[in-house]
C-alpha positions in Angstrom: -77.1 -61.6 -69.7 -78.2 -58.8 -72.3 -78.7 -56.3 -69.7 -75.0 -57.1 -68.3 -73.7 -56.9 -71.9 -75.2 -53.9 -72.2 -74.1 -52.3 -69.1 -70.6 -53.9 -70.0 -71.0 -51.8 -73.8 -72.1 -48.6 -71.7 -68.9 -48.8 -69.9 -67.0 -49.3 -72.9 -68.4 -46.5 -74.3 -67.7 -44.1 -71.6 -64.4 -44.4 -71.8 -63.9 -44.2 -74.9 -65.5 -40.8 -75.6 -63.5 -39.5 -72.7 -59.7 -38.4 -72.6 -58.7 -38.6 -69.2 -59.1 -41.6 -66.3 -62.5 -41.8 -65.3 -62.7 -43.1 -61.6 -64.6 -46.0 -61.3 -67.1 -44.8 -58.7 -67.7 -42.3 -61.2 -68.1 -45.2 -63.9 -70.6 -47.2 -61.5 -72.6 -44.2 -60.8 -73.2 -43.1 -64.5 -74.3 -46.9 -65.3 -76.4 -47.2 -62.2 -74.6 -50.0 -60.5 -72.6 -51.3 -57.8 -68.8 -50.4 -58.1 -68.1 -54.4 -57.0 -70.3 -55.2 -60.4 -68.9 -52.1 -62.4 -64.9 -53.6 -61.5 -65.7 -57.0 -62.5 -67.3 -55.8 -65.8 -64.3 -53.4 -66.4 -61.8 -56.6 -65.6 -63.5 -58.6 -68.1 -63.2 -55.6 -70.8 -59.5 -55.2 -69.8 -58.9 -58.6 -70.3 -61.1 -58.3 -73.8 -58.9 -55.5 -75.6 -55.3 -57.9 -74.1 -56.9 -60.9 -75.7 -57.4 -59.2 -79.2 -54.2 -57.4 -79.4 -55.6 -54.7 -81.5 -54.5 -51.2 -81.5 -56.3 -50.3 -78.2 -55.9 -51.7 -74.6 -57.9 -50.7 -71.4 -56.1 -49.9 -68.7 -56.5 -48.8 -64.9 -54.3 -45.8 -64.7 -54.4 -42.4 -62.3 -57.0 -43.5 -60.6 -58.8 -44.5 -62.6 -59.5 -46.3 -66.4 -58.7 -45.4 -69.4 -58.0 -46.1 -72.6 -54.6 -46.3 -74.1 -52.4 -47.1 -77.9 -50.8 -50.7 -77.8 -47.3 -50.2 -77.0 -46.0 -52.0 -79.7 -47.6 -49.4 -82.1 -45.9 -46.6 -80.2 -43.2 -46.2 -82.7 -44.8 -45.8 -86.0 -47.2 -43.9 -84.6 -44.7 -40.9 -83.1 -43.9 -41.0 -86.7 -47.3 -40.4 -88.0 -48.6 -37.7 -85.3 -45.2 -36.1 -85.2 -46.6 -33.2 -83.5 -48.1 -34.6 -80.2 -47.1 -33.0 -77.3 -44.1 -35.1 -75.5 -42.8 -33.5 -72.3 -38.9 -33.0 -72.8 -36.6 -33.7 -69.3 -32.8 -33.9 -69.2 -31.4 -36.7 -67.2 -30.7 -34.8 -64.4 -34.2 -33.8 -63.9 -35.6 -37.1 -65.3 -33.2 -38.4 -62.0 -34.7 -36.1 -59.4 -38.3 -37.1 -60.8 -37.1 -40.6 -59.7 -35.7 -39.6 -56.1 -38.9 -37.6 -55.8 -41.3 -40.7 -56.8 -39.7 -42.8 -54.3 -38.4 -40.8 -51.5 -41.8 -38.2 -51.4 -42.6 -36.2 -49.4 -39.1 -34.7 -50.0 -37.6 -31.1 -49.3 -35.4 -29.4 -51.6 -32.5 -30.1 -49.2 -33.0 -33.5 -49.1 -32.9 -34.1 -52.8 -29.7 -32.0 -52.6 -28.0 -34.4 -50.1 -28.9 -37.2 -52.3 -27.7 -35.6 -55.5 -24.6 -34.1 -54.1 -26.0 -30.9 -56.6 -28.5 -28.4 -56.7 -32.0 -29.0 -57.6 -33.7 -26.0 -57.9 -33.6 -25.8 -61.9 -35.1 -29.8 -62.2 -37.8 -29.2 -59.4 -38.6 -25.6 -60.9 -38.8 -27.6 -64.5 -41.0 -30.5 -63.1 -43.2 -28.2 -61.2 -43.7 -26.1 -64.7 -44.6 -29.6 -66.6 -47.1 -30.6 -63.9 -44.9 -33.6 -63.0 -44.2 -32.4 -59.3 -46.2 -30.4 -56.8 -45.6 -29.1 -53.4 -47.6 -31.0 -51.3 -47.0 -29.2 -47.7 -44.2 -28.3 -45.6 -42.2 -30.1 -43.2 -42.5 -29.4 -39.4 -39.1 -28.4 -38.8 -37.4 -25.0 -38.4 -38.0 -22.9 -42.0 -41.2 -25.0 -42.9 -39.6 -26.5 -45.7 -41.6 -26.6 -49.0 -42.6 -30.8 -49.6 -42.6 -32.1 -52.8 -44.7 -35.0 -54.2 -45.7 -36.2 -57.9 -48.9 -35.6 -59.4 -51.5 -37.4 -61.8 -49.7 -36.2 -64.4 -46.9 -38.0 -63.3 -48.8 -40.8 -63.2 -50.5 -40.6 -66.7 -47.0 -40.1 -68.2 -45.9 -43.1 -66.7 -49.0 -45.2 -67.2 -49.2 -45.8 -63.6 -52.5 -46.4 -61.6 -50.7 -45.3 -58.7 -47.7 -44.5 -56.8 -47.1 -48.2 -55.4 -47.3 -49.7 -59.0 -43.7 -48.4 -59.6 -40.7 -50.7 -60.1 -39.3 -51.7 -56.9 -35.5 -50.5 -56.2 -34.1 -53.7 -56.6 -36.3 -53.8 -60.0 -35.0 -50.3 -61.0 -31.5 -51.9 -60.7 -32.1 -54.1 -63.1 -33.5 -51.4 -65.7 -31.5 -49.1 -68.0 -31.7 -45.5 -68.1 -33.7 -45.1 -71.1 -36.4 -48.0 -69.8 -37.7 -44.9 -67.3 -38.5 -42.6 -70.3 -41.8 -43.5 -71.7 -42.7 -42.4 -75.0 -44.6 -39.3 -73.6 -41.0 -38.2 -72.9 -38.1 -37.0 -74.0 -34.6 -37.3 -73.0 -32.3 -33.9 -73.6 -29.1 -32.7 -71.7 -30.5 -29.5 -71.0 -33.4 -28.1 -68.1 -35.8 -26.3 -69.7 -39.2 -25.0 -68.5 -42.9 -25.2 -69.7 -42.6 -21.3 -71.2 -46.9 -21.2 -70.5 -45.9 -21.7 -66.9 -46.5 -19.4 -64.3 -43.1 -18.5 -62.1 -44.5 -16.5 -59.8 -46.2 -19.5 -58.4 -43.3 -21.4 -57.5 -41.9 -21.7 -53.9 -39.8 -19.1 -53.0 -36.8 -21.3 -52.5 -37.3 -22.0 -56.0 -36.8 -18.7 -57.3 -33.2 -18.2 -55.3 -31.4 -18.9 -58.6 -32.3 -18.3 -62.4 -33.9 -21.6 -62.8 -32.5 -21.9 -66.6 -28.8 -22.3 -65.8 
């Protein structure tokens, strides 16, 4: 029992001295165990930091764990750290993040037809934040460029991955400002990362000023 406690504190302690998702063959390789034994000791620690209600909770996320601020803190503490960086998205690129999360891999067209607008400015303004990647090309005449979401996307959203998202009968149910978490905020105008790179965008992205 005090080696498992101890391994169980190691575990606990790597996490918390890092400040991304550590995987958790990663985890089990860095305690010397099993990742059957290192899951079952990081379950029991999830379900540690839930029971106290304190300001921290562990959670699988990205790929991996990590820790995280009790949501119910969240406001006070945008107060108090007023400067953190929060990614800012209007609604209609907040909207093709959602088509994209759902529908990917997606071409440019595609997300057009489901708009019924262009999307070059929200893709361009995702790609620039990290949120959305191209992820290949589609095998049809023109290779279209294929666009996916990224970890990012998944840290903003506090998702372990891509099939932890609300279903579309769940996202029915939702309100618009429920898919903005506090990492984000909601504006009525596109803009772009400014440290971004443009030249590395897809060339169909570039086929109109990206900030109009």
């Amino acid at each position: 029992m005090e080696e498992r406690n101890y391994t169980k504190g190691l575990l606990e302690a790597l996490l918390f001295l890092s400040s991304d998702p550590i995987k958790l063959s990663a985890l089990a390789k860095s305690c010397g165990i099993e990742k059957t034994e290192a899951r079952e000791l990081l379950d029991e620690l999830i379900l540690d930091y839930q029971e106290r209600e304190g300001g921290f909770l562990l959670r699988e996320i990205a790929g991996g764990y990590q820790f995280i601020t009790n949501q119910k803190y969240s406001e006070i503490l945008s107060h108090i750290f007023k400067d953190k960086k929060r990614e800012t998205l209007s609604r209609g690129t907040l909207d093709t993040l959602a088509i994209i999360a759902y529908k990917q891999p997606i071409t440019l067209t595609e997300l057009d037809e489901i708009r019924g607008v262009s999307s070059r400015a929200m893709v361009a303004s995702l790609m620039s934040k990290k949120l959305v990647k191209a992820v290949g090309q589609k095998e049809v005449p023109g290779r279209p460029t294929l666009y996916g979401t990224t970890n990012e996307f998944l840290l903003h959203f506090g998702l372990s991955k891509l099939t932890d998202l609300p279903t579309p009968v769940e996202v029915k149910e939702l309100k618009f400002e429920d898919f903005s978490p506090d990492s984000i905020i909601v504006t009525d105008e596109t803009e772009m990362n400014p440290d971004f790179d443009l030249d590395s965008l897809p060339e169909e992205l570039k086929e109109e000023k990206i900030n109009e």
